[in-house]
C-alpha positions in Angstrom: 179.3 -174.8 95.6 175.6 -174.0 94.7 173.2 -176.7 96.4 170.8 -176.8 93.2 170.0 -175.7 90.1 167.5 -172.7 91.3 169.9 -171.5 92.9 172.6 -171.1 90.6 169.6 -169.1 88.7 169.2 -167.1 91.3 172.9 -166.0 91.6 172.9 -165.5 88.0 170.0 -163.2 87.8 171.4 -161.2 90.9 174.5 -160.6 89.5 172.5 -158.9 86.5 171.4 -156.1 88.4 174.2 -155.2 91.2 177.7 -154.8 90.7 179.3 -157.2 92.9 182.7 -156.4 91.9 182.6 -153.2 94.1 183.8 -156.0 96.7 186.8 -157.1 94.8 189.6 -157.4 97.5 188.0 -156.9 100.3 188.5 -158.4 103.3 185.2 -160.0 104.9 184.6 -161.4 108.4 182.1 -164.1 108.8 181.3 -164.4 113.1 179.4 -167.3 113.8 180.7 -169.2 110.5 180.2 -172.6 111.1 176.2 -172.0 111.7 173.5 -171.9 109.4 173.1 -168.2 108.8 177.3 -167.8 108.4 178.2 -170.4 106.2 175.3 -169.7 104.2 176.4 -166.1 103.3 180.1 -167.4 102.8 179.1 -170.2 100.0 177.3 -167.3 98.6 179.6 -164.8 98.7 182.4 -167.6 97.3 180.0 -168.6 94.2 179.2 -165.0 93.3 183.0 -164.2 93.5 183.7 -167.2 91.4 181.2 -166.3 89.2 182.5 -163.0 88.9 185.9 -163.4 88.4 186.3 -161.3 91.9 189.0 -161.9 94.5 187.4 -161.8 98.4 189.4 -162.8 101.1 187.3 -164.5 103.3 187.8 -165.2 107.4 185.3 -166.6 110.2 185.1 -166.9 113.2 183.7 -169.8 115.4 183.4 -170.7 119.1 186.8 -171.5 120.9 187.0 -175.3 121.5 184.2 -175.9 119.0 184.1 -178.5 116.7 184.1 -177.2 112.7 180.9 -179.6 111.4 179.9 -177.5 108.7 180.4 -178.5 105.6 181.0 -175.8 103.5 183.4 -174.6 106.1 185.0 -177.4 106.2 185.6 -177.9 102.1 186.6 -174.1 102.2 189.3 -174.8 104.7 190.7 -177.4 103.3 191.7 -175.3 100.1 192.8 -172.8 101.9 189.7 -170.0 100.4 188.8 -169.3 104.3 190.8 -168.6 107.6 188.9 -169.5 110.5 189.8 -168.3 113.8 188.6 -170.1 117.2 187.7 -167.6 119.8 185.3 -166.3 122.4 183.6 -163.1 121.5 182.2 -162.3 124.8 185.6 -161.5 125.1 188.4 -158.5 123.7 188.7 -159.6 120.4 192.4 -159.5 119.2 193.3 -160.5 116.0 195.8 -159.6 113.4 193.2 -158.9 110.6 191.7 -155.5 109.0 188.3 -156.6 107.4 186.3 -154.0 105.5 182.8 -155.4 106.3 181.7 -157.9 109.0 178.4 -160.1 109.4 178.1 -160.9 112.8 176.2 -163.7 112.4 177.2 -165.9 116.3 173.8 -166.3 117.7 172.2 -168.5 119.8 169.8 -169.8 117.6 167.4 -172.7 118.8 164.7 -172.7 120.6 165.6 -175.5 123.2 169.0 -173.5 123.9 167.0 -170.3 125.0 166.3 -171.6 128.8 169.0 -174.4 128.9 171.8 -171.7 128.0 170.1 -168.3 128.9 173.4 -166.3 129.3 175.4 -167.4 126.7 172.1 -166.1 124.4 172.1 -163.1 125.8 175.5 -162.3 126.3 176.3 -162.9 122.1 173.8 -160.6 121.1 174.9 -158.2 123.7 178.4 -158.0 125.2 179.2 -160.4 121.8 178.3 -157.6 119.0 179.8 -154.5 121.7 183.5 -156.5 121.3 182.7 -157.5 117.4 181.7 -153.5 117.4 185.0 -151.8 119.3 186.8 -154.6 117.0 185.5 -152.7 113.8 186.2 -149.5 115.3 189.9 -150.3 116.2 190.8 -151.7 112.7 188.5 -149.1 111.0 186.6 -151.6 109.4 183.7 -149.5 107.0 180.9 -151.6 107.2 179.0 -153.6 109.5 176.1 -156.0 109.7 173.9 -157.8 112.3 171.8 -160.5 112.0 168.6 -159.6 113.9 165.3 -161.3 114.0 162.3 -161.2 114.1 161.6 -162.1 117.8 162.7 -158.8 118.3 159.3 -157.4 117.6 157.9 -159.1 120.5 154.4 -160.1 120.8 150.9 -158.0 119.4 147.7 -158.3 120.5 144.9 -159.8 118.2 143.9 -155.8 117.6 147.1 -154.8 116.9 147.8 -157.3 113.9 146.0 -155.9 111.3 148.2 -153.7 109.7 151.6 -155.0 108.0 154.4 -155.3 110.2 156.9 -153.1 109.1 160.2 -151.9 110.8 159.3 -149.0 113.1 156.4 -150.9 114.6 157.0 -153.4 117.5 154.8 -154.7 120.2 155.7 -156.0 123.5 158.5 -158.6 125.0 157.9 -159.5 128.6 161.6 -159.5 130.7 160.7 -161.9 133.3 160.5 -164.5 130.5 163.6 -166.5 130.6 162.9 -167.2 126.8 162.4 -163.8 126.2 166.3 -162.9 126.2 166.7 -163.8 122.2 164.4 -161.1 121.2 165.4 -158.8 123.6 169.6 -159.1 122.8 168.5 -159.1 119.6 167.1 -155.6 120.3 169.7 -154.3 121.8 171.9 -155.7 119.5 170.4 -153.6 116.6 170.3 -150.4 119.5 174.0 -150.6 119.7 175.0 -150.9 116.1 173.3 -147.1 116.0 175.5 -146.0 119.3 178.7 -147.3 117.7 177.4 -146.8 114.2 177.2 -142.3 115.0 179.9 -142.0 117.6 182.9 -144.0 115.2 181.6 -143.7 111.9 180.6 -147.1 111.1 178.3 -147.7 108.2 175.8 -150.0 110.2 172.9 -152.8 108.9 170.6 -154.6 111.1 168.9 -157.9 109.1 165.7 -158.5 110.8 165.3 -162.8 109.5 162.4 -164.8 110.4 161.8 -168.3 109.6 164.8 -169.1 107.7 164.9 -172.7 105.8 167.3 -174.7 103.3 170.6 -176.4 103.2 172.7 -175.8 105.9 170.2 -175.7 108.8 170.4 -177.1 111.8 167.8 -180.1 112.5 165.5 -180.5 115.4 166.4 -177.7 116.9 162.7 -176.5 118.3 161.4 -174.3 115.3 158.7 -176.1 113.5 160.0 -176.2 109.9 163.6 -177.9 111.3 161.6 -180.6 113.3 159.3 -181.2 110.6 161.8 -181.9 108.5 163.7 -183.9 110.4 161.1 -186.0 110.7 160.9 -186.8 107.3 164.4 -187.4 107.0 164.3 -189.8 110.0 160.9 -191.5 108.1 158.9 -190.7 110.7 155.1 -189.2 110.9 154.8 -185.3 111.2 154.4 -184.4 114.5 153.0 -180.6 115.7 153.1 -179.6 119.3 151.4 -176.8 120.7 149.0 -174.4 119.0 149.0 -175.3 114.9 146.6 -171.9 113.8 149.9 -170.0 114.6 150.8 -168.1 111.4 154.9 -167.8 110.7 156.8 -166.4 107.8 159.0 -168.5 105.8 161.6 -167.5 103.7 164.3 -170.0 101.3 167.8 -169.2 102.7 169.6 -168.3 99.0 167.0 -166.0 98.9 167.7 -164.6 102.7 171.3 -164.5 101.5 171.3 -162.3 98.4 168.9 -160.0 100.5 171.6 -159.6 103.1 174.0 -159.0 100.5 172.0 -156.1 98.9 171.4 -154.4 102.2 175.8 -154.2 102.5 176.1 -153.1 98.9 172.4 -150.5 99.3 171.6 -150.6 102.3 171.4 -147.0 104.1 173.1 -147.1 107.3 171.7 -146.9 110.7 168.8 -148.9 109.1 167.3 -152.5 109.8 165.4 -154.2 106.9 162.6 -157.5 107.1 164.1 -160.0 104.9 160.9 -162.7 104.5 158.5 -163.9 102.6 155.4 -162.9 102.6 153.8 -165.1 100.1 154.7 -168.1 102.4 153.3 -166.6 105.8 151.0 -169.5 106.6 149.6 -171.5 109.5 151.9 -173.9 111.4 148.9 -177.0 109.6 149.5 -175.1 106.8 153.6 -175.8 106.0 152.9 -179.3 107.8 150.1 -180.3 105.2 152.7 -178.8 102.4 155.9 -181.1 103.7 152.9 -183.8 104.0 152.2 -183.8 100.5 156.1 -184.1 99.7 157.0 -186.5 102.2 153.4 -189.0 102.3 153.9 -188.8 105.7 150.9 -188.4 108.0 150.4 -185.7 110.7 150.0 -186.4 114.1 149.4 -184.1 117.0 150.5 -183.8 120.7 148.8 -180.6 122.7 149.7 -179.9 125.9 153.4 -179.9 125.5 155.8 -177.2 127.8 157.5 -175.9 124.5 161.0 -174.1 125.3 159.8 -170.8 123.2 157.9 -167.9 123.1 154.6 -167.9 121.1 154.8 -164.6 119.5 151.7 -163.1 117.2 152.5 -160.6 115.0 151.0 -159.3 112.0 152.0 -160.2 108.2 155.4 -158.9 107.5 156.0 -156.2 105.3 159.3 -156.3 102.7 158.5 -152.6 101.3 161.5 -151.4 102.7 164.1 -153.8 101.1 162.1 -154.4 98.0 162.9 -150.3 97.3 167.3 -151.8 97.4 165.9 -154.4 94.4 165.1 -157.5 96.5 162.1 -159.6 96.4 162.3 -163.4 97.2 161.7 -165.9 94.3 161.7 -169.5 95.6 158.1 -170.3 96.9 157.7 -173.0 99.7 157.0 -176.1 98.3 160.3 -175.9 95.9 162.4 -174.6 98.9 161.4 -177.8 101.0 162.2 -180.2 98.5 165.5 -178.4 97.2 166.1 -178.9 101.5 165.5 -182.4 101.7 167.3 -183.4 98.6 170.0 -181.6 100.0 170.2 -183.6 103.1 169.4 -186.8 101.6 172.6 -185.8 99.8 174.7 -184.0 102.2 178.4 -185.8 101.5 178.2 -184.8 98.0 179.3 -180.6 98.6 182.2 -180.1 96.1 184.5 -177.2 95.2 183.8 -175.5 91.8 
């Protein structure tokens, strides 16, 4: 189910230096499995059992009376190699099912969502990850990881983004920011994965992501590198709103994915790691002149635009941490935008192995 030819090298090459096959049999639940993040760790996790010759049972859940348009989920459940359950997780979470790791992956993702649906963001980081959380405890389940971000940092000030950014420093998040509730339930998110992680014995993993690209993502959702490439898949010019001198991270999702993988299988618990790139931590003019050189496609740009996010600085990201686990990412960014927008140029064509 691989999306190219990179990435079927990179799966290959990973499974040279860990032994997946500690994971034979288990049972691994995927919240928030029709997203980007989710079903991006589940056609992962299928190849690399494939590839393996390992046997993973594989469930996810998804919002209650949401549509399944994924799809990889979609081509899974059809040959029966997922179960997908449809349920609320700010709710008790009841189901007949003892997994031995979850990736609570449900999340509020885009930027336009933050102010247009400012509970339900915070209350799946929050009161979402507490049920997922007692869930693991009831049934035992051994490990547990959350997808963080790296929002969570909040924002630094020009003389405080010097050093690297690595994972015990943070700067500030202001809470009378509606958009602010992302970072901050991601945040506490990560702060209750300890609590439950020490009181019941829980192996716990946060996964601090930052910009995130490749197959699978959502378009136009409000971060630049969607909406930039959304524009070249609807021919248009490549338009930047808002400040184009800020600097983000960006990072090829296989990549993201085997990293995420290592920190389960490595990982120490009670830990969060950075999972980015740092080699492709550029100005916003910087990835647009990069997709402009792909694409032909001219940059235009409208200032003066109320954009529906928070602007955070912060300094380069470090990856010391994970790279000590064996992780480094390989795909650099020109590559991981074209392998993107040949994927969705060729989207109906996802097949079974």
């Amino acid at each position: 189910m691989t999306f190219h030819k990179a990435d079927e090298f990179q799966l290959n090459e990973f499974l040279k230096k860990i032994n997946f096959k500690t994971l034979n049999k288990k049972k691994i639940l995927i919240s928030g499995c029709n997203g980007f993040i989710g079903s991006s760790i589940i056609r992962v996790i299928f190849d690399l059992a494939s590839k393996s010759d390992c046997k993973i049972n594989l469930y996810g859940i998804v919002k209650k009376n949401s549509k399944i348009d994924n799809l990889v989920i979609k081509e899974l459940i059809k040959f029966r190699k997922i179960k997908v359950f449809k349920l609320d997780i700010h709710n008790q979470i009841n189901l007949n099912l003892k997994p031995d790791i979850i990736f609570h992956c449900a999340s509020v993702t885009a930027p336009i969502l933050y102010k247009k649906e400012p509970v339900d963001t915070l209350l799946t980081n929050s009161v979402g990850t507490i049920n997922l959380l007692n869930f693991a405890k009831i049934k035992k389940t051994k490990k547990f990881l959350f997808i963080s971000a790296g929002e969570m940092y909040g924002n630094f000030e020009k003389t405080n983004r010097k050093k690297n950014l690595i994972e015990s420093k943070f700067g500030s998040i202001d809470p009378s920011i509606i958009t602010s509730n992302y970072g901050i339930s991601k945040k506490f998110g990560e702060n209750a994965l300890v609590c439950w992680g020490k009181k019941y014995k829980i192996k716990t993993y946060s996964a601090r992501l930052f910009h995130t690209y490749g197959p699978l993502m959502k378009l136009g959702d409000g971060r630049i590198h969607s909406d930039l490439i959304q524009n070249v898949l609807n021919n248009q010019n490549l338009l930047i709103k808002g400040n184009y001198n800020v600097k983000r991270s960006f990072c090829y999702i296989t990549d993201v994915v085997l990293g995420i993988i290592l920190i389960i299988l490595r990982g120490r618990s009670g830990e969060s790691y950075n999972i980015a790139n740092p080699k492709e931590t550029l100005k916003i003019i910087n990835l647009a002149n990069i997709i402009s050189k792909i694409s032909n496609k001219r940059i235009i740009f409208k200032k003066k635009i109320n954009l529906k996010r928070n602007n955070f600085r912060y300094p380069d990201v470090s990856i010391n941490k994970i790279k000590k686990l064996g992780w480094k990412p390989s795909t650099n960014l020109l590559k991981g935008i074209k392998f993107t927008i040949d994927y969705f140029r060729n989207q109906n064509q996802i097949k079974l192995k």
